[in-house]
C-alpha positions in Angstrom: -23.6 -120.4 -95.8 -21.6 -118.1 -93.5 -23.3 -115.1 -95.1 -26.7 -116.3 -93.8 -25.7 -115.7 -90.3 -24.3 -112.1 -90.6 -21.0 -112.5 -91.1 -19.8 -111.3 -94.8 -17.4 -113.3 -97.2 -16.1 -112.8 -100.2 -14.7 -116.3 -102.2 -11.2 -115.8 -104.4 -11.6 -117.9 -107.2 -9.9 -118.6 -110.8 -13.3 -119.9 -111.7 -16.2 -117.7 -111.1 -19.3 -119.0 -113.1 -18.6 -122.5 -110.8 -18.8 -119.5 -107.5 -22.1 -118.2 -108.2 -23.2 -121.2 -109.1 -22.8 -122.5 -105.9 -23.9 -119.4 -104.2 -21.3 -117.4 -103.5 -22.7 -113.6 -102.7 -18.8 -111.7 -103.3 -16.8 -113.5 -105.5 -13.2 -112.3 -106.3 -11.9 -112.8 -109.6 -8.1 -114.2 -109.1 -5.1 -116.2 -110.4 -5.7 -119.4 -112.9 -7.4 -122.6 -111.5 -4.0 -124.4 -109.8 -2.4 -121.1 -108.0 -5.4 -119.2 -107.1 -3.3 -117.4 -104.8 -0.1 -117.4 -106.3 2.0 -117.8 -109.2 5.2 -119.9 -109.3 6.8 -117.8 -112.2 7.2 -114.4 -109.9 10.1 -114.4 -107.6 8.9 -115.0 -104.0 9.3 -111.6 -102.5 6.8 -109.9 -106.0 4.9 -113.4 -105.5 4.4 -112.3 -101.3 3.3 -108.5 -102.8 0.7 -109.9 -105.0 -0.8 -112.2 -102.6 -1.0 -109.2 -100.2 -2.8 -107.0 -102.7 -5.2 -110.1 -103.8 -6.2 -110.4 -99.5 -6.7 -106.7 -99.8 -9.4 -106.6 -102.4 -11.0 -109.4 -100.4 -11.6 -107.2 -97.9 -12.7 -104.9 -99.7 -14.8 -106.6 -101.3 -16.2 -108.1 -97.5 -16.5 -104.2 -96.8 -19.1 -103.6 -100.2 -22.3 -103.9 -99.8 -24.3 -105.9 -102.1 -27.3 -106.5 -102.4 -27.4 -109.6 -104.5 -24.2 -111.8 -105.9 -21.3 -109.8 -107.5 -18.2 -110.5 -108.9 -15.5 -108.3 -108.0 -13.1 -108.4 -111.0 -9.0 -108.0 -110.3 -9.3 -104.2 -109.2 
């Protein structure tokens, strides 16, 4: 895992339980299982805003410390 050398991630998922699972540490709560990162029914410019905002709580998240696995939910 990235995490075990220093460097902090956070995973943007649709599916959460399946993040810890596998070991995530900062899991981000996001979109539905085939458009994690987007959703076809916005127009593309409120689509773009969206998947600005999601990257922004990512780093965020990255920027908490934790001090075991936590899932961020859509802030």
């Amino acid at each position: 895992m990235i995490e075990k050398n220093g460097i902090p991630a956070a995973m943007v998922t649709a599916m959460t339980s399946m993040a810890k699972v596998a070991g995530a540490n900062r899991i981000l709560a996001s979109g539905l299982i085939p458009h994690t990162l987007g959703d076809p029914t916005k127009t593309p410019e409120d689509e773009f805003a969206w998947r600005q905002r999601q990257v922004h709580k990512a780093l965020k998240a990255v920027a908490t410390p934790i001090a075991e696995a936590q899932i961020f939910p859509d802030w």
